[in-house]
N, C-alpha and C positions, 0 to 999 in steps of 0.2 A: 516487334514483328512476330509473327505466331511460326510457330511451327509447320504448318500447314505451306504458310508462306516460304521458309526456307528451305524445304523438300519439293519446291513444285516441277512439275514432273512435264515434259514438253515431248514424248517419247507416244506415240500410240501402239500399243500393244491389245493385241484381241485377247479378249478374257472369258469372250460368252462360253456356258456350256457345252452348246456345239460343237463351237470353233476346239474348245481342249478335247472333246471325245475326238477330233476329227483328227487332230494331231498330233496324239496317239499311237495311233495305229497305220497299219501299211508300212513298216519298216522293215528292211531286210535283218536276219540275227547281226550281229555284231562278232558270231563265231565264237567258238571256242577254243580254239589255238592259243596256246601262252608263250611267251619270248621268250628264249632262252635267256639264262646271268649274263648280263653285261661282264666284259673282261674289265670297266672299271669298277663295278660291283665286286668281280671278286678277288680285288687288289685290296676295298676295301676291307674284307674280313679281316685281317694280321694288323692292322690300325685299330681298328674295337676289339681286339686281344689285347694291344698294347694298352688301351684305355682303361679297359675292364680291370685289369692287374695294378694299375694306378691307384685305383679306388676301389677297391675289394668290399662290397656289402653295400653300395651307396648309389641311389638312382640318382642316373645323370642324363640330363634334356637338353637333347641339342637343335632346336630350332631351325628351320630355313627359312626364316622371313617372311613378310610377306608384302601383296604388291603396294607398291609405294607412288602414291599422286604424282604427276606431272604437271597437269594443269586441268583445274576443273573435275570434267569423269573422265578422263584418259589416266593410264599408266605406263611407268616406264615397262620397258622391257625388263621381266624378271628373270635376276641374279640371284640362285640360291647362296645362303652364310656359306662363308668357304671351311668354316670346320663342317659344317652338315654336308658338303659337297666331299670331302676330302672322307669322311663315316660312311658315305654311304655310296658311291660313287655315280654317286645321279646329280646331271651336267646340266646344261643351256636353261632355258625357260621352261622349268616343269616345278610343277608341285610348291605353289607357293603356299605358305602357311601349314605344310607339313613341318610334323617333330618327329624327331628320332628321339627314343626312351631305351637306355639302358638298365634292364629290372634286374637286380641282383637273386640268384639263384641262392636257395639254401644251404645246396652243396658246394660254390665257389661259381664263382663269376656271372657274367651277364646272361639277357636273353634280350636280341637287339629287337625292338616294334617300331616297326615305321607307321604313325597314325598319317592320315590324308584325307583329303576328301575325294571319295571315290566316284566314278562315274555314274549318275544320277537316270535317274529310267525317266522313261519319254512318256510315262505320264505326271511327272510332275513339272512343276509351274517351274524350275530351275532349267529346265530343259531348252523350253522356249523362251525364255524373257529375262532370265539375270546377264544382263549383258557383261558382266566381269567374268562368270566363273561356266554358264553355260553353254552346252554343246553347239549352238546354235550359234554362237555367238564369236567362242575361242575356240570352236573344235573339240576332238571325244576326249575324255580323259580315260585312264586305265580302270581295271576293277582293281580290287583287293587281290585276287585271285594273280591277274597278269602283272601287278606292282611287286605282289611277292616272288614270282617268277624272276621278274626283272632284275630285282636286287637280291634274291637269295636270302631274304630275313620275312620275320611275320610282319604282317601287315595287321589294321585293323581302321574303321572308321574313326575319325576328328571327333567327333562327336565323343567319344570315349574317353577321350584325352585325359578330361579334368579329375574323374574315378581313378585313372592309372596314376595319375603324378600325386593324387591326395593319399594312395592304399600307402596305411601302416607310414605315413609323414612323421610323425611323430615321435617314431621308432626307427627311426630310419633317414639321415644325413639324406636331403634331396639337394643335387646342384644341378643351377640350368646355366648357359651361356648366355645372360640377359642382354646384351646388347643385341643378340639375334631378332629378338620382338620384344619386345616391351610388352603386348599383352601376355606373353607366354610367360615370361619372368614374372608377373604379377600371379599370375594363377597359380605357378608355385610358390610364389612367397604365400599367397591366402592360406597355402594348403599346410606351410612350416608355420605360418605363425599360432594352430590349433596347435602344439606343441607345448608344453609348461614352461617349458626353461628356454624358447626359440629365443635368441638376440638376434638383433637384424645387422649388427656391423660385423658380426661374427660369419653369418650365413653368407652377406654379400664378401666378404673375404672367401670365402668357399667357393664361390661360386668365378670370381677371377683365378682363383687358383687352377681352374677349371678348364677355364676358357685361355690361362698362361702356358699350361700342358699341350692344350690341342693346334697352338701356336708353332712351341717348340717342338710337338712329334713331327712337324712336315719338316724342319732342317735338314734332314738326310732324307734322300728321295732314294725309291728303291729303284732297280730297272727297267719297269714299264713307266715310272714316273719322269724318269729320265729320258726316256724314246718318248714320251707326247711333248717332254720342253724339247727334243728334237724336232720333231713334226710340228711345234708352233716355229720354234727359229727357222726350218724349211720354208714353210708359208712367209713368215715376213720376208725373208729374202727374194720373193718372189712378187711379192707386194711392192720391195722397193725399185726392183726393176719394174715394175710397170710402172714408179711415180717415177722415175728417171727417163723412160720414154714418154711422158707427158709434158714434161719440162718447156720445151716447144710454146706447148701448146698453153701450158700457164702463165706465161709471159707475155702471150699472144689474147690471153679471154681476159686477166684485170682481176683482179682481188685472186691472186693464184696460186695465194697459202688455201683458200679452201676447196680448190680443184684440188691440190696436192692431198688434203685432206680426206676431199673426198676420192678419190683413186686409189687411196688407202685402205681407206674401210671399205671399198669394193670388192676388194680382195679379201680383204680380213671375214666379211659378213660369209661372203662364197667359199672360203676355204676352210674355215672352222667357224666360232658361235658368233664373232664378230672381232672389236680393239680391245686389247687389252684396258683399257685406258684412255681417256683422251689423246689421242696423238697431237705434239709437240712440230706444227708445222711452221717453221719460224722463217723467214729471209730476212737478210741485211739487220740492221740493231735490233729486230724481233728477236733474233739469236743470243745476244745477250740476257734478256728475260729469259729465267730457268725455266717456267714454267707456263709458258704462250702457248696457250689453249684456245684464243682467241679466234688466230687465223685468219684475218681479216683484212692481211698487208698483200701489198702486191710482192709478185716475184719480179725481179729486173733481170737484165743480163748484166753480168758483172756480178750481182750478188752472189753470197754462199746462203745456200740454205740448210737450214739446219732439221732434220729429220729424226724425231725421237716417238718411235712406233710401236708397237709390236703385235700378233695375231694372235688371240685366246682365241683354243683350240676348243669340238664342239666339250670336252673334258671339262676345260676350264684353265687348264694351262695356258699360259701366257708368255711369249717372248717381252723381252724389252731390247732394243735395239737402236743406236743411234748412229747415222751418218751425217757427214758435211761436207756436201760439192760445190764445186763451183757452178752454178745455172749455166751457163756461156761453155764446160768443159774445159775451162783452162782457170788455174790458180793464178792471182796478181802475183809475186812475188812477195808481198806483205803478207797474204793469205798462205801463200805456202811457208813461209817461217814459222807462223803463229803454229798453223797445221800440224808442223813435222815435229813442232816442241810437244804439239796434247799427244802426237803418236808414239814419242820417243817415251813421255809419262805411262802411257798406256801400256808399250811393251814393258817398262818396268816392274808397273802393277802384274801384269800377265804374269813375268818371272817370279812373284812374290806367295802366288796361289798355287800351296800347294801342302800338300801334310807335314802337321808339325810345326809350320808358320801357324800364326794367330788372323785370324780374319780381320784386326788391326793393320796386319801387317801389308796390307796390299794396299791401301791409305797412304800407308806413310813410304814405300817405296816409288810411287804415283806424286803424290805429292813433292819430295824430296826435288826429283828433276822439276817440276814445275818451281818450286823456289827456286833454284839454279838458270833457271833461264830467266825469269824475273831479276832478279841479280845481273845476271849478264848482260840484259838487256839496260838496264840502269834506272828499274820501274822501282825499285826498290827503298825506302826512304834512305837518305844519308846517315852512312855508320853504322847500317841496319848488314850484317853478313847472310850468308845462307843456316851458318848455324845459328845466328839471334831468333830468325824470322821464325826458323822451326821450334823454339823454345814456346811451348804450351804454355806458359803462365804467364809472359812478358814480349810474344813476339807475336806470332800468326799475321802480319802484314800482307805478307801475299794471298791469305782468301780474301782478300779483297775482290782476285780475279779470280779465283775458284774458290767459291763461300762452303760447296756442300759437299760429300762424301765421294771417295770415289766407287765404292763398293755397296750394295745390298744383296740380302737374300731374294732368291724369285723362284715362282714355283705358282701355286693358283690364285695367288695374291699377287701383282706386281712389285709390293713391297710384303714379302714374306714375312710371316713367321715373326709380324710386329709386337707381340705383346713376350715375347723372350727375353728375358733378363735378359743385363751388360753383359755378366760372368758364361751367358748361354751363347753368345750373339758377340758383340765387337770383342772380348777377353776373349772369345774360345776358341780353338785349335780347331782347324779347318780340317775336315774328317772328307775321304770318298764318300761320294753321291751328294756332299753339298754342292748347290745349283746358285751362284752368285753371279752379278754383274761386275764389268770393269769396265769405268765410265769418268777417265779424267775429260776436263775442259777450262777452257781458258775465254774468257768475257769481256770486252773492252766497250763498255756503254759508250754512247756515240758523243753523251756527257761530260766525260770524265776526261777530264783537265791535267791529270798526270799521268798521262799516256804518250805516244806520240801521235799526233793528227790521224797518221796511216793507218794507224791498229784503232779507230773508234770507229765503231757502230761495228766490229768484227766479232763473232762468237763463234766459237768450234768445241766440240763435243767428239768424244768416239766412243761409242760403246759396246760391247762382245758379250754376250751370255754362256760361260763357261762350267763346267762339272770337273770339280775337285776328281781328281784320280790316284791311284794307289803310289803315281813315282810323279805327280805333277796337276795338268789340268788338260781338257779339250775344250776348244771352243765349239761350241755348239751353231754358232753363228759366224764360222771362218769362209762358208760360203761367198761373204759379201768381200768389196774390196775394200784395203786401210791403207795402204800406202798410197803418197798423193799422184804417182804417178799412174797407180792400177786405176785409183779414182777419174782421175781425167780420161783414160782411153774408156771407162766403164759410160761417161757421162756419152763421150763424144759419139759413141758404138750405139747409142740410144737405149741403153740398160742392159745390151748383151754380154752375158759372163764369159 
């Protein structure tokens, strides 16, 4: 098949003479008014000091990706890299296949250049007809001029890029974030491997050390970073009252995991950039699957549904939040046992987070009561105690009904700050302004044969998005109800708090 053939083109677009001189011209200015810094822009300056100081002499490329197929010529909605997002403080769907370049100064430290592709004049053919990147097509994009307003750093055209990342390579350690774009991590590999002595398992060592640090600097969040995971926990909790006044009505239309889904991200889209995440819209044994994204079951009455959400804000902050009500506003009895044990694990974990403790440690005080009620319950294998079960090297029987963590970090990532060593991350002592979840749960597949009949196809989850504080923790997300009796009048009241 030719080439010809695999590009063919089903789009009519005018291209005569004319038609370009004609649409051209007659446009109102565009103005000359610039934006003031963004307050997320100028949170990020003290983050590219802290980076700058990391690597003293050494250009560093931080990438924001760029748009990524869906199907066919459509793309998704773009999400800038969360370290490019967290550098520079520019949020939602903007600026895809911009890089941020850290050039080291002679005299000590950086000089931050945001490259972009700037907003394009309306006599060129990008204007009218690139249906990805044209004005015509996605709306105006910024100048150089307004971009550097915007975030407080030099700006410069894309076009540039490959000059700036190659000057003085050779002489000079370049690290990019290469998972951000693969073409940008190739352009500076070309540009290190003119270098005599470049190795390449050396560099791309370099370059994860890179991207491990910019991981690690979001662990402690400062205090406007902490007031937007506020302002996202606010919005979700407002989200969830509005899937608990539809309840009704999901019961009532039939496949009413993605009503609930969708009532969700209604919220989420209108109240900040959109979901954090897939939301986790589960009823009856759905609730058992950790990670039911599907949505595709009915709601019944009688069911719990299991609700695991949260709002990114227009920032990029994210809540993560999980409830489990009863659809009908009343707990079986079986429901409410299983319930009050993941509450009684939860307040545990809650008591555990706090300075000084190890971020380990709200794991295993979460966990600890969940084996105990396992045990008590008699799910336990025979001869198997509460202390065997917990013994890491010869016991863990009870994740069987809680497999995964009770704890992560959250922040613009829903799972924070992933590429953090152990010794950074689960080993290390939970400091003020760390932003963690506490999310014990208990799973009984509708399957499973060593349960009792009553507890299968039952799953419950609780989850609270909390900020380490200087004598303990706040729940950031205490707004919503956890006790199963707040839950039942919250269900019965049609979501009114």
């Amino acid at each position: 098949m030719s080439e010809k053939q695999h590009k063919a083109e089903h789009r009519s677009r005018p291209n005569s003479p004319e038609f370009r001189a004609f649409i051209a011209k007659g446009w109102a200015d565009h103005g000359a008014d610039l934006p003031s810094t963004t307050e997320a822009a100028q949170h990020a300056e003290a983050r590219r000091e802290a980076v700058s100081a990391a690597f003293p002499g050494e250009r560093l490329v931080v990438p924001a990706g760029g748009l990524k197929v869906r199907s066919n010529d459509t793309d998704y909605v773009f999400r800038p890299h969360t370290a490019f997002a967290h550098l520079t403080g520019l949020g939602s769907d903007r600026e895809p296949d911009a890089v941020l370049v850290l050039d080291p100064r002679e005299d000590g430290g950086h000089d931050a250049v945001l490259y972009f592709r700037p907003l394009a004049g309306r006599d060129t053919e990008e204007f009218f007809a690139d249906s990805r990147v044209g004005e015509f097509w996605v709306g105006r994009r910024p100048t150089l001029a307004g971009m550097a307003a915007e975030l407080g750093i030099e700006t410069r055209d894309l076009s540039e890029l490959s000059d700036a990342v190659a000057k003085d390579a050779g002489a000079i350690t370049v690290r990019v974030v290469g998972e951000a774009d693969a073409a940008v991590a190739e352009l500076v590999e070309t540009a290190r491997s003119q270098a005599a002595e470049h190795n390449v398992e050396t560099a791309a060592e370099a370059d994860v050390e890179l991207s491990r640090f910019l991981s690690t600097l979001r662990l402690v969040k400062d205090e406007w970073e902490v007031g937007q995971m506020q302002e996202a926990c606010d919005a979700t909790a407002d989200a969830f009252d509005a899937v608990v006044s539809e309840l009704p009505e999901a019961v009532k239309r039939g496949r009413g995991e993605r009503w609930v889904e969708g009532v969700f991200g209604l919220h989420a889209r209108h109240s900040g950039n959109g979901v954090g995440y897939d939301s986790i819209c589960a009823s009856g044994d759905h609730a058992t699957t950790l990670h039911w994204i599907r949505n595709t079951g009915e709601v019944r009455d009688g069911d719990l549904l299991l609700l695991d959400a949260g709002v990114e804000v227009d920032s990029l902050f994210t809540a993560d939040v999980t409830r489990t009500v009863p659809v009908n506003g009343t707990f079986t009895d079986t429901q409410r046992t299983i319930y009050e044990a993941v509450l009684e694990a939860q307040e545990a974990g809650l008591a555990a987070a706090k300075p000084g403790n190890k971020f380990s440690d709200v794991h295993a005080a979460a966990i600890k009561v969940i084996a105990t009620k396992l045990f008590e319950w008699g799910l336990l294998p025979d001869g198997v105690t509460v202390e065997a079960t917990l013994d890491p090297e010869h016991g863990q029987q009870h994740r069987r009904w809680m497999v995964h963590g009770t704890s992560h970090h959250l922040g613009l990532d829903v799972h924070d700050c992933a590429l953090a060593l152990r010794e950074d991350y689960l080993d290390a002592e939970l400091l003020p302004g760390m932003v963690i979840t506490v999310e014990p749960g208990l799973y009984f597949k509708a399957d499973d044969l060593l349960v009792p009949e009553e507890f299968r196809g039952t799953g419950v989850r609780i989850e609270d998005d909390i900020v380490i504080t200087e004598d303990g923790n706040r729940n950031l997300s205490v707004a919503l109800p956890r006790t199963a009796d707040e839950v039942e009048a919250w269900v019965q009241s049609g979501g009114q708090r």
